[in-house]
Residue, then its C-alpha position, 0 to 999 in steps of 0.5 A: x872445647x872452645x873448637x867444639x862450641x864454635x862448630x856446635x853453634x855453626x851446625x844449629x845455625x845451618x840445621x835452622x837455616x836449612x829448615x828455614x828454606x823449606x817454609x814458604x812465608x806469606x803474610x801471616x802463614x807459613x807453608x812447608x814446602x819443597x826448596x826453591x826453584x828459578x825459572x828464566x824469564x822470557x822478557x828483555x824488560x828491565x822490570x822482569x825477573x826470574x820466576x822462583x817456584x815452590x810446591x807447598x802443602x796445607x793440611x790435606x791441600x796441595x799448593x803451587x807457590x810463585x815469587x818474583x821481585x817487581x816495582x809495585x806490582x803483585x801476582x794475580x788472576x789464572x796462572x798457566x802452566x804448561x807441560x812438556x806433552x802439551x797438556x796446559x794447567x790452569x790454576x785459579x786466583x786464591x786470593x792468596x798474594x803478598x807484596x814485601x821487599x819488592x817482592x811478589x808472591x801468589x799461592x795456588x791450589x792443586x788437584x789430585x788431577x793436576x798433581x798426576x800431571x805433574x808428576x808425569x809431564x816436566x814443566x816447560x813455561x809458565x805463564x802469570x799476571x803482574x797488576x799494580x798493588x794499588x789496583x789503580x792501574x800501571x803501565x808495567x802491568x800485563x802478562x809475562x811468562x818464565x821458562x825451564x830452559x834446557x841445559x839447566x832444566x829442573x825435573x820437576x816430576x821427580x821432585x812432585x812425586x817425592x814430595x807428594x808421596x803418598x799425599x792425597x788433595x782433600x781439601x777443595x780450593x778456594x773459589x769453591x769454598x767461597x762460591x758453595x757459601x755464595x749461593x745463587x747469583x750475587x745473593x751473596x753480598x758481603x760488606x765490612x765498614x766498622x760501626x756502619x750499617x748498610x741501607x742499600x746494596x745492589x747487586x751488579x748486573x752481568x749476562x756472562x757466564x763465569x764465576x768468581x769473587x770480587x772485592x772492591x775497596x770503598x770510601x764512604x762519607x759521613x752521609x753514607x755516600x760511596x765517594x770511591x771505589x776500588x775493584x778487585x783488592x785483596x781477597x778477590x779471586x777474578x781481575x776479569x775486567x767486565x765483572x772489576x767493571x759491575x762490581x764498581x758500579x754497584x758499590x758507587x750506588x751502595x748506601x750506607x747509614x750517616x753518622x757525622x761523627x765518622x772519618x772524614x775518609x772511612x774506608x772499608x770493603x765490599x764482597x760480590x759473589x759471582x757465580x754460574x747462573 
């Protein structure tokens, strides 16, 4: 009997382990999700690791996760995949990343489109962005890519097509959701500072045309002047430098009510919608 108890309590311990790898865990949600897969790094630097890749789903929307164990760095901006007939998927930033025990994870979405692809094209490489955590800069910062190197290569249309049968993308992405509610322009300026009313927000100036959402992180004293600001924190969905440089100078001239009795430092967010105009 006593036999019996010990292997009944180590099979529920595998069963839960087991059911534990197939959820992709970041920040305050969970994912179910496909197991893990390491792609080799391309880099000799000491700071680069294996790239561990995941497909996941959320509700009617498919998902393409990405970890690696990094010094204080985070993935973000467009992430590259390339196939093995030469096509090229590029997904754009959901503002979707965690960094937790040194390790770095970002989610992107996919399109039916890109899931077809996937399921008929084998992954070669993929390319990503690592940034500073703190958005201030990094000299470890930059572009690196991992590859499905041959003698341990994974066949990931096999894996895409058993894992999304009969699964169809329903849900639009991210940036589209947030830029429909934009509307034209940068009008859709948003700001989050408790207790505090804002007297004047500028929109940033920009001739480019491309879009995206940039957050920047600001410091405001009691007289409701920005004294820092910070582009390009959570929730932002480019880390293009030209709109991270606009987006700056218009919080720095932003102005907000006074109110003595404030935090010496009291930090807070504002939001620039950039879109095609």
């Amino acid at each position: 009997m006593k036999k019996f108890l010990i292997f009944l309590t180590a099979s529920l311990l595998i069963a839960l382990t087991a059911k534990g790898q197939n959820l992709f865990f970041i920040e305050e949600h969970s994912y179910p999700c496909s197991e893990t897969f390491s792609l080799q790094s391309n880099s000799d630097l000491w700071y680069i690791n294996d790239l561990d890749v995941v497909f996941a789903k959320d509700g009617n929307a498919a998902l393409f996760a990405v970890s690696t164990k990094t010094p204080d760095l985070v993935i973000r901006g467009k992430l590259m995949i390339y196939l093995d007939d030469g096509s090229v998927i590029t997904l754009n930033d959901r503002g979707n990343y965690d960094y937790v025990d040194q390790i770095a994870s970002s989610v992107y979405s996919l399109t039916n489109e890109e899931l077809n692809k996937l399921k008929t094209s084998n992954i070669n490489t993929v390319r990503y962005t690592l940034v500073a955590v703190d958005g201030l800069g990094s000299s470890y910062e930059g572009n690196y890519s991992a590859s499905n190197r041959e003698g341990s290569k994974i066949d990931f249309p096999a894996m895409v097509s058993e894992f999304y049968e009969n699964f169809t993308v329903k849900t639009k992405n991210y940036i589209d959701e947030n830029n429909k509610s934009a509307g034209t322009g940068t009008e859709g300026i948003s700001y989050d500072l408790a207790g505090r009313q804002a007297r004047s927000l500028p929109k940033p100036t920009y001739d480019i045309q491309s879009e995206g959402i940039v957050v920047v992180e600001i410091t405001v004293d009691g007289n409701g002047n920005v004294t820092q600001a910070v582009p390009g924190v959570k929730g932002s969905t480019t880390l293009d430098e030209y709109f991270l440089r606009v987006a700056r100078e218009a919080a720095m001239k932003a102005k907000f009510d006074r109110k003595p009795d404030a935090p010496v430092i009291q930090k807070g967010t504002i939001t620039y919608h950039f879109i095609l105009r």
